[in-house]
N, C-alpha and C positions, 0 to 999 in steps of 0.2 A: 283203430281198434274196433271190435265190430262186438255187438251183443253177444256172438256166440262164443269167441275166442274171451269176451271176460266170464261169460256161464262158465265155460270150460273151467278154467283157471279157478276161479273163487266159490268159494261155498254158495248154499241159498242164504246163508244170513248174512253173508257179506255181500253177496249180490244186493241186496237189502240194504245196507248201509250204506254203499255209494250211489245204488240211483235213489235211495229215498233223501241222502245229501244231497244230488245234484237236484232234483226238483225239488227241496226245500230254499236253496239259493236263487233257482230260477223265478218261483214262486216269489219270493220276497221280492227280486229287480224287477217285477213285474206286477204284482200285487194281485197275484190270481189265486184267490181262495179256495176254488176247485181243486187246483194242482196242491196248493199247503196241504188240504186235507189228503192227499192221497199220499204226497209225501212221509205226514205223522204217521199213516198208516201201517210204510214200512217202517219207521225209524221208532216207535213206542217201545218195544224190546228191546232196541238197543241203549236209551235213554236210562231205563231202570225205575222209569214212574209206571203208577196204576196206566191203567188204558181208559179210566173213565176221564181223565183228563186231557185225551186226546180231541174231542169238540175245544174245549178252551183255550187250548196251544193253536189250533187250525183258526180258531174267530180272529186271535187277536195278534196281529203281523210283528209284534214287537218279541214275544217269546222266540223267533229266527234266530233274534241274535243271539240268546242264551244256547239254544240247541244244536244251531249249526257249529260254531265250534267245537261244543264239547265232542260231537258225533266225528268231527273230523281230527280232530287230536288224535283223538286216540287211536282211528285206522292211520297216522300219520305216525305215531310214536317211534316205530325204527327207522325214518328216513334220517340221517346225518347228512349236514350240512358240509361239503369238502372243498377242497381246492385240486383240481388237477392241471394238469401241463399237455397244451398237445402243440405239434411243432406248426400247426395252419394260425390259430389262435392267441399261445401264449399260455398264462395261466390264463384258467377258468373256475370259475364258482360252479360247483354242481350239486346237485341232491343224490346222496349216495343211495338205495335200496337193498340189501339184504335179501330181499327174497321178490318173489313176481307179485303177492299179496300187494305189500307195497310201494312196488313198482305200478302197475294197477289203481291204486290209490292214487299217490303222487302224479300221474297222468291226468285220468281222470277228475280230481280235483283243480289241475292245474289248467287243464285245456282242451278237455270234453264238457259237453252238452249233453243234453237229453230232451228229444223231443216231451212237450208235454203231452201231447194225445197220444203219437204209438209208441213211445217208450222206446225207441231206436238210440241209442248214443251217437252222436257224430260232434266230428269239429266245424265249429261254426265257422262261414267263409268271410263272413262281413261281423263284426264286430257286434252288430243288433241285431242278428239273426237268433229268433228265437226259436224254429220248428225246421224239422228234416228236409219238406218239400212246402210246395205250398199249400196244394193241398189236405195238408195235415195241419197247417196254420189256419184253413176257412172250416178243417173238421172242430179244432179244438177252441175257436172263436162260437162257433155255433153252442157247442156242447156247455161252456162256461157258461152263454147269455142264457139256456137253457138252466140249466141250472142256478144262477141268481133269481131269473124270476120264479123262481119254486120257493127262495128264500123270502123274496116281499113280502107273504101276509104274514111269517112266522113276525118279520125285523117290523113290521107295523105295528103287532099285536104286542110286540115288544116296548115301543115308543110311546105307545098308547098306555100300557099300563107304569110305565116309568111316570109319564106325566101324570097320571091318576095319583099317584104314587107321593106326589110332590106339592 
């Protein structure tokens, strides 16, 4: 499934909800605050809170678990759980879809990726693969450590007045 054929198919705000899902999940298995914050970025609309509380959802790793759910339930809502019959198989368990919406969802939730730096969707070939190529793995390694140390003197200034504080 390729970025264009899911543009094609799904709106901008559902485009929005599944890759700001899928790098909110990557983000957590991986603990990259960069990616969480771009994730909220797209998912804040679709959540129903203010946007000023999109810094506080991005700091602290444990709000994932509240948000990824809710944001995928609900693009999940018309998939039915069925049983079908084929004669190579047998019966089978399947996820029924209703529409290509979420057929699209149901995919991508289940077994697409999303690179964190260029935003490509792919299925990952090894199980810990986290980025399309690899050079998008040393762009978005670089781009992170660049950006934490921009964070140091805010989280210092931070520690320091905590301990004042106390």
């Amino acid at each position: 499934m390729s970025l264009e054929s899911i543009q094609r198919e799904l709106s901008e705000k559902d485009c929005d909800l599944l890759f700001g899902a899928l790098d909110l999940k990557k983000a957590y298995e991986n603990e990259d605050l960069l990616l969480r914050q771009r994730a909220y970025q797209k998912l804040m609309p679709h959540l129903g809170e203010p946007d000023v509380f999109q810094q506080v959802y991005a700091e602290y790793k444990g709000w994932t678990r509240v948000h990824l759910p809710r944001a995928a339930t609900e693009a999940l809502k018309d998939a039915r759980f069925v049983l079908w019959f084929s004669p190579r198989f047998g019966f089978t368990p399947a996820l029924y879809c209703p529409n290509v919406r979420t057929g699209i969802f149901v995919r991508g939730l289940l077994t697409l990726s999303r690179c964190p730096h260029c935003g490509t969707p792919f299925t990952p070939i090894k199980g810990n693969q986290i980025h399309c190529t690899e050079s998008c793995g040393h762009a978005h390694r670089t781009a992170k450590w660049r950006f934490l140390n921009q964070l140091k003197p805010q989280r210092r200034a931070k520690k320091r007045s905590k301990r004042g504080a106390a």
